[in-house]
C-alpha positions, -999 to +999 in steps of 0.1 A: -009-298+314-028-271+326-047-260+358-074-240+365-071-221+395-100-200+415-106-177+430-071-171+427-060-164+388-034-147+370+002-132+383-016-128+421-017-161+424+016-174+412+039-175+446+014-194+464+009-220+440+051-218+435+051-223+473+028-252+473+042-271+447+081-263+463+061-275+495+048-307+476+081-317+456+098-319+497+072-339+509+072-363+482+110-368+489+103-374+524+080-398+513+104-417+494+133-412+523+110-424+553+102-456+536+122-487+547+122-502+508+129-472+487+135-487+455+097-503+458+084-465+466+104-453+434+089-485+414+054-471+422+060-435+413+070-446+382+042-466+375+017-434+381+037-407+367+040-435+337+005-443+336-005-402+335+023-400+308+006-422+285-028-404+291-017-371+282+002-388+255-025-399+241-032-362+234-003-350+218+013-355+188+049-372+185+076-349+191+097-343+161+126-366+148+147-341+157+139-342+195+145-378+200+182-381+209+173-353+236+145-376+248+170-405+248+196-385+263+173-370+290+153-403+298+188-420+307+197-390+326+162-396+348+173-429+357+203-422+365+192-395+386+166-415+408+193-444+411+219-418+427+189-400+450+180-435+460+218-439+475+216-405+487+188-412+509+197-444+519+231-433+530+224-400+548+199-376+562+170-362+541+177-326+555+215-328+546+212-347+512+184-334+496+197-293+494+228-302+485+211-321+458+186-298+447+214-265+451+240-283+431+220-281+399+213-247+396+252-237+405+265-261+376+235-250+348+250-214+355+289-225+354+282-248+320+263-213+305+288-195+310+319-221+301+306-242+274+277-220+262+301-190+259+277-168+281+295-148+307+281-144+344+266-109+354+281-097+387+246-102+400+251-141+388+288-148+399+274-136+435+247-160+436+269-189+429+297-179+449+267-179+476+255-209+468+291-229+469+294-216+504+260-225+516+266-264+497+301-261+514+282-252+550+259-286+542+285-310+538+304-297+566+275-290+589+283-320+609+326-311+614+351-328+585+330-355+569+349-387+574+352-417+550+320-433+562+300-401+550+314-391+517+294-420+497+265-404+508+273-366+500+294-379+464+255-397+461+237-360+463+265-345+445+259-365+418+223-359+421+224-326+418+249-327+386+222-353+370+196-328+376+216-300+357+226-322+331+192-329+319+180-300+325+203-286+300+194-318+276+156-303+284+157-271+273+173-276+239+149-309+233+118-289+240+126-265+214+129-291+192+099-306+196+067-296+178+047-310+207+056-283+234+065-284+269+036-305+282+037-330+249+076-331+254+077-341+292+046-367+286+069-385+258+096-384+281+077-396+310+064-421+292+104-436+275+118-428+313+093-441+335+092-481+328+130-483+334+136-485+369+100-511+376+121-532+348+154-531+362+137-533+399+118-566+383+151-577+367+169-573+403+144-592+425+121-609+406+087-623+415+091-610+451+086-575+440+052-581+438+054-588+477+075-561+482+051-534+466+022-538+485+035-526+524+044-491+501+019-490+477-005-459+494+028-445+499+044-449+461+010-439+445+008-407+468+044-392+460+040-403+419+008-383+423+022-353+442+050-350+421+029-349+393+010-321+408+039-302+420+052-304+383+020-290+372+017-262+392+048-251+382+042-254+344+008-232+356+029-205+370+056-198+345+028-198+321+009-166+344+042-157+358+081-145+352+102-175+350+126-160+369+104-153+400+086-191+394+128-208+397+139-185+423+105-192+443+109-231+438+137-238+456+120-229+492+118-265+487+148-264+503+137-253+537+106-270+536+128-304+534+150-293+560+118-289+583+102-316+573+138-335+585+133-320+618+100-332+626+095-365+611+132-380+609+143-357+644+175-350+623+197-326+638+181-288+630+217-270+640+228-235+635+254-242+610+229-262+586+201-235+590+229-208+576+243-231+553+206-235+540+194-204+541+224-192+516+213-220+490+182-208+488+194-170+490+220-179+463+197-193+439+172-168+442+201-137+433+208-162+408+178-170+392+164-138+395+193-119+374+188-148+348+179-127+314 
């Protein structure tokens, strides 16, 4: 997948397209968290990113034998991922559940490199996650001691967050071995990931999904395309760009969710939840940004 980008080119333009696509992964969220039948929104986007999948498939070779257990092993994570962000949302606010989601993964990707993948932490790097296990701390207490009611809802982002670093992980040793490269690989995977949740959404209600699609369906389409898009710009940038910078840069998605909380879902905007954010992001940056 690539993009052609004027008059802006090159390394110039690379935050402002990291910035619009960390701008355009938080609204297609909040498109997902604002609608009153989520799994029918999350149907849809599959469909699309599917149905762009199996274009750009089209174009690519099959990845090697080798990379199929990864593809297997990642598409399963996927689904698992948008079935636990699915609960998230439905259970709690989009400004409180989606950081903690999104600042969860890069804090366990960082402690599984350096447990499991024998690659010790940098000062720089054991600072940024420190920071960042405060600032998720700050989140899920924003609101005082969460009581019983809430903690379905924050174990719901948790989880999202460790699905996101587990394939992630799964990612980046599948892509290597693949012969197709990053934009074959994630068009394969699109393509095994995407059907499952419209089948098990058919398999759960039936004929009347049909029904239910249509009151979402500008809705669904719109965030399958955005999210599409936000992807791309980002494979853009790290091609003109440092990775580093492009990961760090990303994650302003963050406070572009927690604004986009306060002025369509008038969730509370408090102090504590501002700092709590703010070191997520800052976290991840230091952390990102000392990555080798």
């Amino acid at each position: 997948m690539s993009l052609a980008l004027s008059p802006l080119t090159g390394a110039a333009a690379v935050p402002v397209v990291v910035l619009a696509a960390a701008l355009l992964h938080a609204v297609w969220n909040a498109l997902a968290h604002g609608a009153e039948d989520r799994l029918a929104v999350f149907v849809l986007m599959n469909l699309a990113t599917t149905g762009c999948a199996a274009v750009v498939a089209c174009f690519t070779p099959l990845p090697d034998a080798r990379a199929w257990p990864f593809l297997a092993a990642s598409a399963a994570l996927q689904v698992a991922y948008q079935a636990l962000l699915l609960q998230a949302y439905r259970l709690g606010d989009f400004g409180q559940m989606y950081p903690i989601a999104r600042g969860t993964s890069p804090l366990l990707v960082a402690l599984v490199s350096a447990t499991a993948l024998g690659r010790p932490l940098s000062a720089a790097e054991t600072l940024g996650v420190l920071v960042i296990s405060l600032g998720l701390l700050g989140l899920a207490l924003a609101d005082g001691l969460p009581g019983r009611a809430q903690l379905p809802a924050l174990a719901a982002a948790l989880g999202t967050g460790v699905m996101i670093a587990s394939y992630t992980l799964v990612d980046g040793s599948g892509v290597r071995q693949s012969s197709t490269g990053v934009t074959g690989y994630v068009a394969w995977l699109f393509l095994c990931q995407g059907p499952v949740l419209p089948l098990v959404a058919w398999a759960l209600r039936g004929r009347s999904l049909t029904a239910r699609l249509r009151p979402v369906l500008g809705r669904g389409l719109m965030g399958g395309v955005l999210s599409l898009l936000a992807y791309g710009l980002v494979v853009w940038a790290q091609d003109h760009g440092s990775l580093a910078t492009v990961a760090a840069l990303r994650e302003t998605s963050i406070v572009f969710a927690a604004l986009i909380g306060l002025v369509m879902f008038r969730e509370p905007f408090g102090r504590r939840r501002i700092t709590a954010g703010a070191l997520v992001v800052t976290g991840i940056a230091v952390l990102e940004l000392t990555h080798p």
